[in-house]
C-alpha positions as MATLAB code, in Angstrom:
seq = 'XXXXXXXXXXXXXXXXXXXXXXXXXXXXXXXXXXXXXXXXXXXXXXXXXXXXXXXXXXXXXXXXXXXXXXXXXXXXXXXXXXXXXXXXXXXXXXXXXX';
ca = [
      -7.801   -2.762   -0.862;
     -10.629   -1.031   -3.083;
     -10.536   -0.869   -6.632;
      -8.622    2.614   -7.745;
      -5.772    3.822   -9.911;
      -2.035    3.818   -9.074;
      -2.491    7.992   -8.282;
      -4.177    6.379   -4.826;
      -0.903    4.557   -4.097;
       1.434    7.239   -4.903;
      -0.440   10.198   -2.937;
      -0.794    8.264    0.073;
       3.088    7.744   -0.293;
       3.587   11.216   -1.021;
       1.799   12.060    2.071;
       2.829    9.634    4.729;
       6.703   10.304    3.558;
       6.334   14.057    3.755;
       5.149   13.773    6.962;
       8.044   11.315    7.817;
      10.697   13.623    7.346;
       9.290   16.070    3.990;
      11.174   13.397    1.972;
       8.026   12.233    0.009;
       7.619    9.088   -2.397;
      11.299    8.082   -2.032;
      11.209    8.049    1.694;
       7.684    5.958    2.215;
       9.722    3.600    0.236;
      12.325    3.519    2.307;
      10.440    3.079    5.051;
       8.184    0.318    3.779;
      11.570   -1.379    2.777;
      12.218   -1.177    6.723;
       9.372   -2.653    8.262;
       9.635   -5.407    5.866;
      12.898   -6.400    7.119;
      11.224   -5.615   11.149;
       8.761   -8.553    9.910;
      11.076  -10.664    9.020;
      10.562  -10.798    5.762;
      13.611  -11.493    4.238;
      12.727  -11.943    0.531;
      10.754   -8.505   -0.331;
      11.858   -5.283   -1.775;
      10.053   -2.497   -2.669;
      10.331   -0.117   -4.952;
       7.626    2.032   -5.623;
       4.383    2.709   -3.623;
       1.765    0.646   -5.830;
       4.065   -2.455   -6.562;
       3.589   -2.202  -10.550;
       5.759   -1.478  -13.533;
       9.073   -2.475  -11.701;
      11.157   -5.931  -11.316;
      12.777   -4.518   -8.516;
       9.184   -5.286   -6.577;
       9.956   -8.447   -4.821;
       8.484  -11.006   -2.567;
       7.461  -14.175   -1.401;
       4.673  -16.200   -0.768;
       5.793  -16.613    3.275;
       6.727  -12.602    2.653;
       3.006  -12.178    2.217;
       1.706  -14.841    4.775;
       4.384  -12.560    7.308;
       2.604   -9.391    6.229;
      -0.912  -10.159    6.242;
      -0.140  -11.447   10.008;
       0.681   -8.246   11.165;
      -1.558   -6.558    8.819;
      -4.771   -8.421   10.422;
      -3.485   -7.890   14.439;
      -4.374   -4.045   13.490;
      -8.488   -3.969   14.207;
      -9.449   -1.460   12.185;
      -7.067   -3.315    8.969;
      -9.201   -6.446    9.942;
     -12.431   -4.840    9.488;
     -11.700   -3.260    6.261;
     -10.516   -6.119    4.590;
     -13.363   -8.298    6.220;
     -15.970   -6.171    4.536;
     -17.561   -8.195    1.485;
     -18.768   -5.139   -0.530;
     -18.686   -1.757   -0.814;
     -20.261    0.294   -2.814;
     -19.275    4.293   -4.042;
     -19.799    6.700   -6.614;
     -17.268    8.728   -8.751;
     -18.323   12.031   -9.899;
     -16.453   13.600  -13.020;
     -17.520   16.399  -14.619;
     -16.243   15.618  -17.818;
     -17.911   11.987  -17.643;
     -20.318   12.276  -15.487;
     -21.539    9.813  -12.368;
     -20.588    6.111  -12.217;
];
């Protein structure tokens, strides 16, 4: 929901699926894959955590309607994505502060 690099999406998927069951990448994908089909969305298919580089990604237009339903009964979702800016700073050694 913030501006960042695909190494966002795949850490958090790292993360969430080793906590899952220590299966990583390939089992946040499964799961995602699950609730999507618990939604009732019948025409998306993931395959990867950031949704890029891959035909296999697949959805719909009512897909996405059904998601950001659910996505927006979550308070703390709705807030996020209500927030009009935001505003951070990325330090890198090599490059300095932007």
């Amino acid at each position: 929901m913030l501006p960042s690099g695909n190494d966002a999406a795949m850490a958090l998927a790292k993360h969430c699926g080793d906590v899952i069951n220590k299966g990583g990448i390939e089992t946040f994908i499964n799961e995602m894959n699950i609730y999507v089909k618990r939604f009732g969305m019948q025409d998306t298919t993931y395959s990867n955590p950031h949704g890029l580089s891959d035909t296999r990604n697949k959805s719909s237009a009512r897909d996405v309607c059904r998601l950001a339903y659910y996505f927006l009964k979550d308070s703390v979702l709705e807030s996020i994505v209500s927030t009009k800016t935001h505003t951070g700073t990325i330090e890198n050694p090599q490059y300095g502060t932007r």
